[in-house]
Structures are given as structure tokens and as C-alpha cells.
C-alpha positions as CSV (number, residue, x, y, z in Angstrom):
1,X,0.0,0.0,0.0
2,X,2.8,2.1,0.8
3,X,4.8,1.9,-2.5
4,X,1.2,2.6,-4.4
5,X,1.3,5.9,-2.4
6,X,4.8,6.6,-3.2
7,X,3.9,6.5,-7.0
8,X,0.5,8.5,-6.8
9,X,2.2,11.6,-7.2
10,X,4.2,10.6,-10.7
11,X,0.7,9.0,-12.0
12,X,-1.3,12.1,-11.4
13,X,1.3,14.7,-12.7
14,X,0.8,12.2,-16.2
15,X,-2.3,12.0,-15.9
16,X,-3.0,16.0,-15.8
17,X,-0.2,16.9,-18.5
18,X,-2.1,14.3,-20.9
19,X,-5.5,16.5,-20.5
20,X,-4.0,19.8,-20.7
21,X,-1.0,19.1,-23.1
22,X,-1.2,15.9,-24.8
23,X,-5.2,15.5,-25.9
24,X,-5.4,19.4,-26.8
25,X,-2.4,18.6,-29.3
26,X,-4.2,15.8,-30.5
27,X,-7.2,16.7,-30.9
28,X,-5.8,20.3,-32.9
29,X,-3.7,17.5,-35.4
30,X,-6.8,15.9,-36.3
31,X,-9.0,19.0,-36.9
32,X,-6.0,20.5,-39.0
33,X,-5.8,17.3,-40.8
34,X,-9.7,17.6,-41.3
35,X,-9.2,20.8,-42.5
36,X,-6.8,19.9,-45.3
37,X,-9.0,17.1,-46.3
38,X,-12.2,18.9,-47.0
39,X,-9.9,21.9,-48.9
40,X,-11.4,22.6,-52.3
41,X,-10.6,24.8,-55.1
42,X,-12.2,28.2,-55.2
43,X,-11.6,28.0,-50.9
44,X,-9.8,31.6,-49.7
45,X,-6.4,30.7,-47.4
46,X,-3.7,31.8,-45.5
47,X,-0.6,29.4,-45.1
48,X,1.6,29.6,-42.0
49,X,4.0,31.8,-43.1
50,X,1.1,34.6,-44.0
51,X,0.9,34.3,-47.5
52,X,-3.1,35.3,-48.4
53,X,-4.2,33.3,-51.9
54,X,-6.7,31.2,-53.3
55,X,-7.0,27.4,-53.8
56,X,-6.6,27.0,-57.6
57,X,-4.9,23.3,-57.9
58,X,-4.8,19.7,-56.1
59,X,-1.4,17.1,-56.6
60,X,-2.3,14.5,-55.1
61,X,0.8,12.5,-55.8
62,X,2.9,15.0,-53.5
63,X,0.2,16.1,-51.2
64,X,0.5,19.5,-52.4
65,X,-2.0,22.3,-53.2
66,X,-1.2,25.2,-56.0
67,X,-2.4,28.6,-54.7
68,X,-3.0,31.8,-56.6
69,X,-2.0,35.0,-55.4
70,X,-2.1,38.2,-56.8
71,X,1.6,38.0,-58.4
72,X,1.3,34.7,-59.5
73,X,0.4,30.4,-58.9
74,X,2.8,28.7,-56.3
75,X,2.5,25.1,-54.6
76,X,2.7,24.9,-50.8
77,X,2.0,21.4,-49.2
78,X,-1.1,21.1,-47.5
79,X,0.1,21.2,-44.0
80,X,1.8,24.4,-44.9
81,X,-2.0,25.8,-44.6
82,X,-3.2,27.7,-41.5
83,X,-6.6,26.8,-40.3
84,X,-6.7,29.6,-37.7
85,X,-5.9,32.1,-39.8
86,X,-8.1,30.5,-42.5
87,X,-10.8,30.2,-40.6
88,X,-10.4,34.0,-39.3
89,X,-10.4,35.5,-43.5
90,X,-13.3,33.2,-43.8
91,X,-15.2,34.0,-41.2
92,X,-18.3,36.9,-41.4
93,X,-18.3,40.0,-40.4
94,X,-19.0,40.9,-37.3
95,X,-22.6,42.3,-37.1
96,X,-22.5,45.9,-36.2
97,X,-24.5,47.0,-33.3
98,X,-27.8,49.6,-34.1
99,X,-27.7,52.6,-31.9
């Protein structure tokens, strides 16, 4: 009984780094890989480094998407796509409040 108390420490500082570091990572890996799943052409992103375009092209053979920006087409990979900031130039408006 002793050497269970001795360990209880260690399994509870596992057990609370898994639900506030590990599972949050997770569960943000599979949503981003969601993301880049469901991306279609015509759909307005943002890739990680801040480059603003739209999806014009799909090669599948190197998991890659072509994107069209205003100087030109270039080919990111698809996890090279932010779906924060995607998310946020997609989003509405906010609705302005009447006075």
C-alpha cells in the first residue's frame, strides 16, 4: 500500500499533462488534418507563413496544393495551410450593433 502511495504523485502529474498538453495537441492534429482534407478549389487561405491566396490546384501525388496570389500560382504542401488564420479570413463580419 505504501509503494502505491509513493507512486501516486508521478501517476497524477501524467495524468494532468495528458488533458491539458497531450489530448489538446491531438485533438488540434486531427482538426487541421480535417481541414486539409475537406480543402477545395475556389476556398480563400492563409498558409503559416502569411501568404493570403486562393486554392486554384490539387497534386495529389505530392500532397501538395497550388495557390494563386495576386503575383502569381505557387505550390505549398497542404500542411503548410493555416486553419486559424483560414478560418479567421473566412469567417463573417461581425454584425454591427444599431444605436
Amino acid at each position: 500500500m505504501e509503494q502505491i502511495q509513493s507512486f501516486a504523485p508521478f501517476i497524477l502529474i501524467f495524468v494532468v499533462m495528458y488533458f491539458f498538453m497531450i489530448r489538446p495537441q491531438m485533438q488540434k492534429a486531427k482538426k487541421e488534418k480535417k481541414f486539409a482534407a475537406e480543402l477545395k478549389k475556389g476556398d480563400r487561405v492563409v498558409t503559416k507563413s502569411g501568404l493570403h491566396g486562393k486554392v486554384f490546384d490539387f497534386s495529389e501525388k505530392s500532397n501538395a496544393v497550388v495557390i494563386e496570389t495576386g503575383s502569381g500560382k505557387l505550390t505549398f504542401d497542404k500542411s503548410a495551410i493555416s486553419l486559424e488564420m483560414s478560418q479567421k479570413l473566412n469567417a463573417p463580419p461581425p454584425a454591427e450593433k444599431k444605436k
